[in-house]
C-alpha positions, 0 to 999 in steps of 0.5 A: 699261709693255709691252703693259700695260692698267692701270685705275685706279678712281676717286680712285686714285693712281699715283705713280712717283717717276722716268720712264714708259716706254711700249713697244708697245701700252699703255693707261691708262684710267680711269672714265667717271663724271667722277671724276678718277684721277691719275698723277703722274710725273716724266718719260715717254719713248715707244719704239714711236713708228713702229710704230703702236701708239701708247700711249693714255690714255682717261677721266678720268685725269689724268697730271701731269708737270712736266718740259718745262712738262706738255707730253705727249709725241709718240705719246701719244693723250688720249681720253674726257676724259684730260687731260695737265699740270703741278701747277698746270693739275692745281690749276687743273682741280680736280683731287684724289682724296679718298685711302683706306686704300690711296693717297694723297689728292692735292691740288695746290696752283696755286702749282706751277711747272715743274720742270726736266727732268733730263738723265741718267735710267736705265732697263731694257729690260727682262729676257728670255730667249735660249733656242738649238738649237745644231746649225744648219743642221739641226733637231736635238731642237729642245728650244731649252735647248742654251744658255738666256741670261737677260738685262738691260740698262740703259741710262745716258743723259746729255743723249739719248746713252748713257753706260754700258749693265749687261748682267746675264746669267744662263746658266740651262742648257747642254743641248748637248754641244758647245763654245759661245760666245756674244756680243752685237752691237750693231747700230747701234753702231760698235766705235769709239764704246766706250771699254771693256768690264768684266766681273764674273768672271774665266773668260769666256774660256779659249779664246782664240776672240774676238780684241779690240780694246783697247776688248774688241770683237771685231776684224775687225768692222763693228759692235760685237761684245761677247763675253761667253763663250767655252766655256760649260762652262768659265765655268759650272766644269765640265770637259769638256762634259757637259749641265748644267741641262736635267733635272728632278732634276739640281742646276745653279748658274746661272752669273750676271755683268755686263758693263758696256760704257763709251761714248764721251761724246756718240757712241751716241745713246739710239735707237741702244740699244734692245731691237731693236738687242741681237742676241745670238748664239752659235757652236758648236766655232768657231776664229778667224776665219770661223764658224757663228753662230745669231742670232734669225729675222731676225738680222743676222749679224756680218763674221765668219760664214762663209756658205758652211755655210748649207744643211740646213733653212735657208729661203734663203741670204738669210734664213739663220736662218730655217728650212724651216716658218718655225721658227728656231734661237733665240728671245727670250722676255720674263721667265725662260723655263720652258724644254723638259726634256731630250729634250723637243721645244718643239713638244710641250712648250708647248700649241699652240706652232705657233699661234705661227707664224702668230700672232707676238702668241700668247703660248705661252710661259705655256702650258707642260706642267709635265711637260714643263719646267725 
């Protein structure tokens, strides 16, 4: 659950077979009559624990979970009569719905006992879409389709220390006429602590750019760099580099792989791996060694970025992604992004789309012109 309110009418029943994962603000709410609805789940994990917003649960909702002996997590607020616990605290509330043509009926029975928690799971952070202006430090058209990345990564976790993490990838545009590349650092991760790096395809890399460890992170690197493409038009099959994806009418078969990075057993712990800390970038016409790179807003960029070509638009050298305006050179997006047309500038592409710059939590990216975008 992201940002989700979820209310469940009475005698209802959500019944999620592995872990409940809340991120942000989430609610689960149920009536106000004293008639039980029931969640029954095998495990819950929190992520936002010092953000603040803290999810909550409120009304009679009764969350049955019986790993850790029905304990509730940290962070989780109870409210109005919501109540957390095993099967047999369920049975022993009274808990049951009567079912219908639509759920379930639920009735615990009060012999149940604790089940013991599992120590792998797997999960999803989720899928979002990195949309990139390539020609930092300046403007451009800002049709933010110079690059537009699809992404997915799920975490393998054995014991609260990740094991393997799948990135599945999705290039959905190239609208730029220059040579890209594109890579993810991982920004509290040590190149040491992973064991190797697999790709599905065999055409991510013509150029000879990234320079690897034997583990396939980028040498000259403090943090893992995990490249993941060096010419776009290349890997996507094209010669040359003509702009692919970004017209109405022009067919474009996005160019879809996975790449499974391998850790070290017990070194990266699952914290270190979430959403936050996946900071992908691309860099334009580079050569080995020092480069330009375009990271989100507040990015951390890597080793190998060359500070000395940060002028143009860019706010301060000490906020280097960020522009003059508080506008930036790449975005994340959650779900597949209905990116800007060819030659169609964001801010007239998106209904109040500046409303988003000094209102983060705007969602302007439902408000597309159809027109106006892919």
């Amino acid at each position: 659950m992201q940002k989700t309110e979820l209310e469940m009418e009475e005698n209802s029943l959500l019944e999620i077979d592995g872990t409940l994962e809340f991120k942000n603000d989430c609610k689960i709410e149920g009536d106000d009559d004293h008639k039980w609805a029931v969640v029954k789940i095998g495990n819950a994990t929190v992520e936002n624990e010092s953000n603040g917003k803290n999810p909550e649960i409120k009304d009679y909702v009764f969350i049955v979970c019986d790993h850790n002996k029905g304990l509730k997590p940290h962070f989780i607020k109870l409210n109005d009569g919501a109540t957390w616990g095993n099967t047999k605290a369920a049975a022993n509330t009274g808990v049951k719905t009567t079912g219908s043509d639509c759920a379930s009926a639920y009735a615990p029975e009060d012999e149940g006992e604790a089940e013991k928690p599992s120590d792998e799971k797997e999960y999803s952070l989720g899928r979002y879409t990195y949309a990139f202006e390539d020609l930092w430090p300046n403007f451009g058209d800002y049709d933010m389709n110079d690059i537009v990345l699809i992404t997915e990564a799920s975490l393998h976790v054995k014991n609260n220390f990740v094991t393997k993490t799948v990135l599945k990838c999705r290039l959905a545009a190239i609208g730029a006429t220059r040579r890209i590349a594109a890579a993810v650092q991982l920004d509290r991760v040590a190149p040491n602590t992973i064991n190797r790096i697999e790709y599905s395809t065999r055409t991510n890399f013509t150029e000879n750019l990234f320079q690897t460890n034997t583990n396939g992170t980028e040498q000259g690197q403090s943090l893992a760099v995990v490249p993941l493409f060096d010419n776009a038009h290349a890997f996507a099959g094209f010669n040359g580099t003509p702009i692919v994806g970004t017209y109405r009418d022009t067919p474009f078969d996005a160019k879809e792989f996975t790449v499974t990075i391998y850790l070290e057993e017990q070194s990266v712990e699952e914290a270190k791996l979430t959403l936050d800390n996946w900071n992908f970038f691309i860099t334009c016409n580079a050569q080995q060694g020092k480069r330009m790179e375009i990271h989100l807003i507040n990015g951390k960029a890597t080793d190998l970025f060359d500070t000395s070509l940060v002028g143009g638009v860019v706010f301060s050298p000490g906020t280097p992604f960020r522009a003059k305006g508080n506008f930036c050179w790449a975005m994340q997006i959650p779900g597949e992004f209905r990116f800007p047309l060819e030659n169609n500038n964001i801010r007239q592409s998106f209904e109040n789309f500046d409303s988003w710059i000094t209102k983060p939590e705007y969602d302007w990216y439902n408000h597309f012109i159809p027109e106006k975008v892919k």
